[in-house]
N, C-alpha and C positions, 0 to 999 in steps of 0.2 A: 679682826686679825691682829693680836698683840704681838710685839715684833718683839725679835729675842734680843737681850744685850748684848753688844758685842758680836753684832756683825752689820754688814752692809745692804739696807733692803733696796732688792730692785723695785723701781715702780716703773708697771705695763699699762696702770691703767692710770686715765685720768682721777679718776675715784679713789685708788690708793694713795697718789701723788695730795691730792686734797686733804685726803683724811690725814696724812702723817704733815702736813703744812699745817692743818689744823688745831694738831696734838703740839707741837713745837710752837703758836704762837701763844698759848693760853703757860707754857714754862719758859723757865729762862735760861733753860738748858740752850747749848750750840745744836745750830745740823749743819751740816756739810752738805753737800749736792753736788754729786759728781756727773757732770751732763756728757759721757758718753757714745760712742757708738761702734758696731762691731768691724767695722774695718777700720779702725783707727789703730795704728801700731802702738804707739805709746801712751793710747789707753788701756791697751792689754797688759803692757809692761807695769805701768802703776796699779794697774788692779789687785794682785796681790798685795802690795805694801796698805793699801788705805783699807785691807782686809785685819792686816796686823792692827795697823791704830785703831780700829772696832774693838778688836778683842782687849786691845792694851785700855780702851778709854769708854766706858761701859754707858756714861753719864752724856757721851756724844752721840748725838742720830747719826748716820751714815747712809746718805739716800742716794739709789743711783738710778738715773735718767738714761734713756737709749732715744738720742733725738731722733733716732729714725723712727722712732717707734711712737714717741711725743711729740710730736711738732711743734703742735702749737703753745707747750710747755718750752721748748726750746725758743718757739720765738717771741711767746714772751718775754721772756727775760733775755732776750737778747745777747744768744749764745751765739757766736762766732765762729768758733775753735773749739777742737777737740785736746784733750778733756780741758773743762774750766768746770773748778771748781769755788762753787758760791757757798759764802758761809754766812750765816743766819741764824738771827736773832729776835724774838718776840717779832716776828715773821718781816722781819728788816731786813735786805744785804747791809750786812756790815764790812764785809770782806770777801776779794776774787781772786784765784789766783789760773793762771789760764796757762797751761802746758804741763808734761809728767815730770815735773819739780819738787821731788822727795823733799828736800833742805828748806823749801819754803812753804809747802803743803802741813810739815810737820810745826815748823818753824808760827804758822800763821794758827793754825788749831789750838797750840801750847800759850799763843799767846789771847783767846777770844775764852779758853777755858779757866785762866786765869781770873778775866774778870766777873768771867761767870759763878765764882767761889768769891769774890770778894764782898 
């Protein structure tokens, strides 16, 4: 399943979650990973915005997790809080940001894209 640019893929399965961690550590492109869940308010609220910077940043993965739905994806990486967002590199956290923090969400992508053109 090749995933379109410029949007945000949900992964349901642990098998989708793999394959696109996969695809991401063998480039050096960014993913983002939004660990999510559906009763969370202010992962609703952010949901659209990290929909815009998909379409705006084509070159970025945009993967989104439903810890209820992954667990054991959520505990391994030792998610906390809803949403936290892990940004990832040649399948490294390089950078977290944990709450719906538009100015630093944006702020932290712009800066991990940067070095990824460098």
């Amino acid at each position: 399943m090749a995933a379109e640019e410029g949007q945000v893929i949900n992964c349901h399965t642990i098998e989708v979650w793999n394959e696109h961690l996969d695809k991401g550590n063998t480039s050096n492109n960014l993913i983002v990973v939004d660990f999510t869940a559906s009763w969370c308010g202010p992962c609703r609220f952010i949901s659209p915005f990290l929909t815009e910077l998909a379409k705006k940043l084509p070159s970025v993965t945009f993967l989104k997790v439903d810890v209820d739905e992954l667990k054991s994806v959520a505990q391994d990486w030792a998610v906390e809080a809803m949403p936290t967002f892990m940004f990832l590199k040649e399948g490294k956290i390089v950078d977290k940001v944990v709450g719906a923090k538009k100015e630093e969400l944006q702020q932290t992508i712009a800066k991990h894209v940067a070095t990824a053109c460098a």
